[in-house]
N, C-alpha and C positions, 0 to 999 in steps of 0.2 A: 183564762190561764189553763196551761193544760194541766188535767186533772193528778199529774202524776207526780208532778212538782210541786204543788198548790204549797206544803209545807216549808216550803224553801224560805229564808230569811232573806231580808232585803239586800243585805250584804252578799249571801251565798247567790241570790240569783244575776247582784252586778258580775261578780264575780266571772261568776258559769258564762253572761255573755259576754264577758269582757274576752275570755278565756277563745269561746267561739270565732269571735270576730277577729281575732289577730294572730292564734296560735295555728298555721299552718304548718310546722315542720314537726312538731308530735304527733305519734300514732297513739290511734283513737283507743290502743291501750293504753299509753304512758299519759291520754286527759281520763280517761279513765278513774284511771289509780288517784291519779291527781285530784279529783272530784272527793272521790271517796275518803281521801287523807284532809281534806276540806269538808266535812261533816256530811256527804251527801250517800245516803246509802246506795248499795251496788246497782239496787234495781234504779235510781232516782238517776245515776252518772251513767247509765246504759241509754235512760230516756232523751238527755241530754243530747247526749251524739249523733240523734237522730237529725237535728235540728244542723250540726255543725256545715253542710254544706252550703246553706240556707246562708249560715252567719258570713260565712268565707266568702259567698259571690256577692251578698250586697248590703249596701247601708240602710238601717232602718231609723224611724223617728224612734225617738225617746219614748218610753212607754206604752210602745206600738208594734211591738218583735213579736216572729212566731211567739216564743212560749208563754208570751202575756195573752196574747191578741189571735193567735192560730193562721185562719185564712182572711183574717180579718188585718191582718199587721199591716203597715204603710212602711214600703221603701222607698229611696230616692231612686229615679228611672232618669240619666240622665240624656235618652232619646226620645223621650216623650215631654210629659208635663215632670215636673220637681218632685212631686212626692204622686204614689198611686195605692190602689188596694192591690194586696198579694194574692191575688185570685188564680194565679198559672203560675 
């Protein structure tokens, strides 16, 4: 997990990717803000957004996303095999 989050509750980190994976039409100030009014402090909701384009272009297994898993995460690749490592 990345080290910057580690303190995130299991709620706040469904959250955060929930947040990731579907809110494309807010500026990564107003998820931001948004974060932080969700218990996540400034520096934890900056680290966040790093990850958001990651979340926006593709599907991951459960328990297997950047911020649990890093370069180790498994998306689905749907012109390859079904699921792969996130190594590129």
């Amino acid at each position: 997990m990345d080290p910057k989050l580690s303190s995130l509750t299991v709620e706040q980190l469904q959250m955060v990717e929930e947040q990731l994976s579907r809110d494309s039409s807010s500026t990564n100030i107003e998820l931001q803000s948004q974060f932080v009014q969700c218990g996540l402090t400034p520096e934890q909701a900056e680290q966040v957004l790093i990850y958001r384009q990651l979340y926006l272009e593709h599907l991951y297994l459960d328990g297997h996303t950047p911020i649990l898993k890093g370069e180790q995460a498994i998306r689905f690749n749907p012109n390859r095999q079904p699921l792969e490592l996130m190594t590129g």
